[in-house]
C-alpha positions as CSV (number, residue, x, y, z in Angstrom):
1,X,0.0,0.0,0.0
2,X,1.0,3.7,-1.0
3,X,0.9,5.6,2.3
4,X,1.5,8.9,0.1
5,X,4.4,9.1,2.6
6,X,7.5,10.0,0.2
7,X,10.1,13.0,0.5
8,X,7.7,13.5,4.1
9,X,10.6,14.1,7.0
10,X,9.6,12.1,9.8
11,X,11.9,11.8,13.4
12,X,11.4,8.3,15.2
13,X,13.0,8.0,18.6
14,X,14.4,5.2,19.8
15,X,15.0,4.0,16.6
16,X,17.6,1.8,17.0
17,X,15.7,-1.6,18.3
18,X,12.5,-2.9,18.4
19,X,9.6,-1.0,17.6
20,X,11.5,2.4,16.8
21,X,13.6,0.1,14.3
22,X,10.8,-1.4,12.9
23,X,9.0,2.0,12.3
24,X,12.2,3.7,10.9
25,X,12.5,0.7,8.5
26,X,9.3,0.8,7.1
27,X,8.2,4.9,6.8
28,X,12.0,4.5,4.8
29,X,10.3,1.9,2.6
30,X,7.3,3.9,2.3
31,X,9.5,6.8,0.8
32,X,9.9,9.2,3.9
33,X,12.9,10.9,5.1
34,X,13.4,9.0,8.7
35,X,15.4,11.0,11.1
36,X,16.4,8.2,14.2
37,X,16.9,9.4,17.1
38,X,18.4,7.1,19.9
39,X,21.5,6.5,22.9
40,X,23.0,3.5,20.6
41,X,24.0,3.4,16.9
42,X,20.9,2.9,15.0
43,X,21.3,0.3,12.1
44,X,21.8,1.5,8.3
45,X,18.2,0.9,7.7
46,X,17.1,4.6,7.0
47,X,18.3,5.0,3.0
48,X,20.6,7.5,2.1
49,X,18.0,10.4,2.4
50,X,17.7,9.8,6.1
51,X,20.1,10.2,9.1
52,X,20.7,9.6,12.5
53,X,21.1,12.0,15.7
54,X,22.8,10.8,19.0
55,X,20.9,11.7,22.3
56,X,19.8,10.9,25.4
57,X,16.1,12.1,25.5
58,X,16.2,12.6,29.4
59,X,18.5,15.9,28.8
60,X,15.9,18.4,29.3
61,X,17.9,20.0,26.3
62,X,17.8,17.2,23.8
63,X,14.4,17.9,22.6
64,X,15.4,21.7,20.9
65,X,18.7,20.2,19.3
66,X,16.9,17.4,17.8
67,X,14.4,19.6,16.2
68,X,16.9,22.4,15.3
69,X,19.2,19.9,13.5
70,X,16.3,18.3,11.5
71,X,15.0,22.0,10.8
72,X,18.5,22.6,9.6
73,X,19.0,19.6,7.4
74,X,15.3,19.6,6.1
75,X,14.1,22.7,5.8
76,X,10.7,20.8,7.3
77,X,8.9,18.4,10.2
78,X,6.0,16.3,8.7
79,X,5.7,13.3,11.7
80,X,7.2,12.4,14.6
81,X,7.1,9.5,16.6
82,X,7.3,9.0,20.2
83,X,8.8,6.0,20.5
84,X,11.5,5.9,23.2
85,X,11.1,4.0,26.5
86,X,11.8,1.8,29.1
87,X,11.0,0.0,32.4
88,X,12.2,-1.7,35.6
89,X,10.3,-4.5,37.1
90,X,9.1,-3.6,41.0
91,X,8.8,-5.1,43.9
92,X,5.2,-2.6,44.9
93,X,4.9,0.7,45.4
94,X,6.1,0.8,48.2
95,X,9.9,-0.4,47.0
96,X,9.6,2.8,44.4
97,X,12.3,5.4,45.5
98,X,11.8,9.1,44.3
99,X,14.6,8.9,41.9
100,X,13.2,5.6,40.4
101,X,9.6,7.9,40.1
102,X,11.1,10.9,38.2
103,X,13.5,8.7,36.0
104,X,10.4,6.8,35.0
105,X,8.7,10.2,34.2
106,X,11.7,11.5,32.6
107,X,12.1,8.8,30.0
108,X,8.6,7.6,28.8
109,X,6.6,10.8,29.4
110,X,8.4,14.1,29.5
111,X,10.8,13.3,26.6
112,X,8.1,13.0,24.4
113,X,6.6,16.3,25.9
114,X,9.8,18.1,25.1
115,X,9.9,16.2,21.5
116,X,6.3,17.2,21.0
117,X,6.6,20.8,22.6
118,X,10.1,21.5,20.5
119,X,8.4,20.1,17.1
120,X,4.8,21.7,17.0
121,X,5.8,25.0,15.9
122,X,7.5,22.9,12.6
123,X,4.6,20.7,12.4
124,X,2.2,23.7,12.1
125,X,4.1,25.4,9.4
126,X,3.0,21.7,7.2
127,X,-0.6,22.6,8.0
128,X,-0.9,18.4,7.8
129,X,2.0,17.5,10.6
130,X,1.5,14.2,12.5
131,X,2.8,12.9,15.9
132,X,1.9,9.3,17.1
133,X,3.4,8.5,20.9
134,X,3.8,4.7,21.9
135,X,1.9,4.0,24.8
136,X,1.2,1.0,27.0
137,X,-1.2,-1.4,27.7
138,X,0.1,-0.9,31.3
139,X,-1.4,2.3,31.6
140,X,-5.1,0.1,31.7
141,X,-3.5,-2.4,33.2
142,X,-1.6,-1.5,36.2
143,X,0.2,-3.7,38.4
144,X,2.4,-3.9,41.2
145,X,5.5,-4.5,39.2
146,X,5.8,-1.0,37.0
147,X,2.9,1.5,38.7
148,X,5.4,4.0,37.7
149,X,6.0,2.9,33.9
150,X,1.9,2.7,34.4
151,X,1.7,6.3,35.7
152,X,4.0,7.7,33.1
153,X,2.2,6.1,29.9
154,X,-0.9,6.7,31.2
155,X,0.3,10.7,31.3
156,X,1.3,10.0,27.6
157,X,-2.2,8.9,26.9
158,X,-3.9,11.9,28.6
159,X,-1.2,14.3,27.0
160,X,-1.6,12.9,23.7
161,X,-5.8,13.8,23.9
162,X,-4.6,16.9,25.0
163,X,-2.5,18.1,21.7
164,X,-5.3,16.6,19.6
165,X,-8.0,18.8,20.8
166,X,-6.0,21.5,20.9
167,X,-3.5,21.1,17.7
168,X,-6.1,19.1,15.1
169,X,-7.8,22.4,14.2
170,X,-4.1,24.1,12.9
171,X,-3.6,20.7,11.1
172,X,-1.5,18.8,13.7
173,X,-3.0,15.3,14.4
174,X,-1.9,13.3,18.0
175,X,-2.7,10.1,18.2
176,X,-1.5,7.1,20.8
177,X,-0.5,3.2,19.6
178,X,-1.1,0.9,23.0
179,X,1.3,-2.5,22.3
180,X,0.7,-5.2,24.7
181,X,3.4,-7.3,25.0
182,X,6.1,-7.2,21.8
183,X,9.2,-9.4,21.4
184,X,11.5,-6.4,21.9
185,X,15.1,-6.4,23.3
186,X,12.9,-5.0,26.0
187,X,11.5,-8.0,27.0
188,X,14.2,-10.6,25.4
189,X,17.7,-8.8,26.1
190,X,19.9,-10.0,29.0
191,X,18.6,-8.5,32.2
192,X,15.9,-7.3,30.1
193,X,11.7,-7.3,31.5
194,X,11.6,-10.4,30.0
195,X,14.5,-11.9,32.5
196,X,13.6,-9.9,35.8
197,X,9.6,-11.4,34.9
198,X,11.1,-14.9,35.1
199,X,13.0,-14.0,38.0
200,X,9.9,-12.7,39.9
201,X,8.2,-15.9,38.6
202,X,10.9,-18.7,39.7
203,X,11.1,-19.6,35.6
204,X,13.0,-19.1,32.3
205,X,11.9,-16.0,30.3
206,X,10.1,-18.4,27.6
207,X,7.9,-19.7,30.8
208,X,7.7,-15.8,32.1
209,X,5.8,-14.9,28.7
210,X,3.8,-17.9,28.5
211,X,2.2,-17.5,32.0
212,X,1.6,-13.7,31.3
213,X,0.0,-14.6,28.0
214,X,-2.3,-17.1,29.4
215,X,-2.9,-16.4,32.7
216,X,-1.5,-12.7,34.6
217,X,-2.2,-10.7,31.3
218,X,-4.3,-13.2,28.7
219,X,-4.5,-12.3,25.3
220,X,-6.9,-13.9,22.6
221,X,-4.3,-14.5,20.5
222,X,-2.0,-16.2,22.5
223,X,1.2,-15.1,21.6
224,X,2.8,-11.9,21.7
225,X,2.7,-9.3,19.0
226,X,5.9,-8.7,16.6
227,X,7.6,-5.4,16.1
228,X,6.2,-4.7,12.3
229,X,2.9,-5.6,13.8
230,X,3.4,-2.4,15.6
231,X,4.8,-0.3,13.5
232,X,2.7,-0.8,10.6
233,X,-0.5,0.8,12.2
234,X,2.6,3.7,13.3
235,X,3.1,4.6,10.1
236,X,-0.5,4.3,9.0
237,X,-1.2,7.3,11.2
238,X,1.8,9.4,10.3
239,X,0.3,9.0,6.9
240,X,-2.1,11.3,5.1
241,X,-4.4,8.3,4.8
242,X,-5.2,8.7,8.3
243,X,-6.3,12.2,8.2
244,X,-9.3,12.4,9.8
245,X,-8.0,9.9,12.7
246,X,-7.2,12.0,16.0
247,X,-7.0,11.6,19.7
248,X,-7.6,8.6,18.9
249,X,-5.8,5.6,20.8
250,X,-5.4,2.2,18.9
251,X,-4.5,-0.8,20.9
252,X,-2.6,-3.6,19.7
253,X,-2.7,-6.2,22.1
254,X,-3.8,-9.5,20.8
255,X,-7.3,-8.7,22.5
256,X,-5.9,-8.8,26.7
257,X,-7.2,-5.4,27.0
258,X,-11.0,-6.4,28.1
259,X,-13.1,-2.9,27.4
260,X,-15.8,-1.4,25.5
């Protein structure tokens, strides 16, 4: 399919694993000009029209370099995707110390308020700009092992509604993608949320996902989802095909997410 994406300059952070990979390597296919944006190298997958930019998105002063640099190279902003995050498994609330709360925060909510904040005044100049920020299903579905990841995505989510009702009018659209659980280096990387699960669950991490997908978090479809799975509903709301779609939030999560 033709998502009328090409010569369109798009930034994706955390681009250089899992979902953010996935997203940078198809909006390339689909003819955009990916900007990635990520701490590690980010893979050659971008064409020779894109590039990469090195940072850490928890500088409060990341967010205005990014979008200067891409301004500079570009001359334009058309999408930009929220992608970069993380957590830390918990033991309760309780164990949650105050710098573990605002690095939380830091990482998967206000770096993409500072993206989002630094970008809109580009975005606006397009008259048909784009942002879609990666959520959580955990934001729905708390529990005692991340309420602060929870917290912080469900922010996202709230935010998100918040530049939509405001931003949609100028021609800006925000919309949120919810994954449920997706092999990532997030989950499958040494030491990763897929190790400290099993850990917490006296198993191997191939046990760990099995119990969550058919018994903690169950999903319909019984497995969990794959990175392009993700990042092909992404780049169908950067797109113009998705125009009149926002503050909208569209949940990918095999069906674990029981609501009407």
């Amino acid at each position: 399919m033709d998502l009328h994406l090409t010569d369109k300059v798009v930034i994706v952070t955390g681009a250089s694993a899992g979902i953010g990979l996935a997203t940078a390597q198809l909006l390339t296919d689909e003819g955009a000009v990916v900007v990635g944006v990520s701490r590690q190298p980010v893979e050659s997958t971008i064409g020779d029209a894109g590039s990469v930019i090195a940072a850490d998105l928890t500088d409060v002063d990341s967010a205005s370099r990014i979008i200067e640099t891409v301004v500079e190279r570009y001359g334009r902003i058309d999408g930009l995707v929220n992608n970069a995050g993380g957590l830390h498994l918990r033991e309760g609330f309780l164990s949650i110390t105050e710098e573990q709360w605002l690095a939380a925060f830091q990482l998967n909510f206000h770096a993409a308020r500072r993206m989002s904040r630094a970008a809109l005044p580009a975005l606006l100049k397009t008259g048909a700009g784009s942002i879609v920020h990666v959520g959580s299903e955990s934001a729905r579905l708390a529990a005692t092992y991340n309420p602060d990841y929870a917290a912080a995505k469900l922010s996202l989510l709230s935010m998100s509604k918040s530049l939509a009702t405001e931003f949609s009018p100028q021609g800006v659209r925000s919309n949120v993608v919810t994954p449920g659980m997706t092999r990532t280096p997030l989950y499958e990387r040494r030491g990763g949320f897929g190790e400290q699960i099993a850990n917490a669950l006296g198993t191997d991490v191939d046990g760990a996902i099995e119990q969550v997908l058919n018994n903690l978090r169950p999903t319909l479809t019984r497995r969990m989802a794959e990175p392009n799975e993700v990042s092909a509903v992404i780049a169908f709301l950067i797109s113009p095909l998705s125009s009149q779609v926002t503050g909208a939030e569209w949940i990918i999560d095999g069906g674990a997410l029981p609501q009407i």
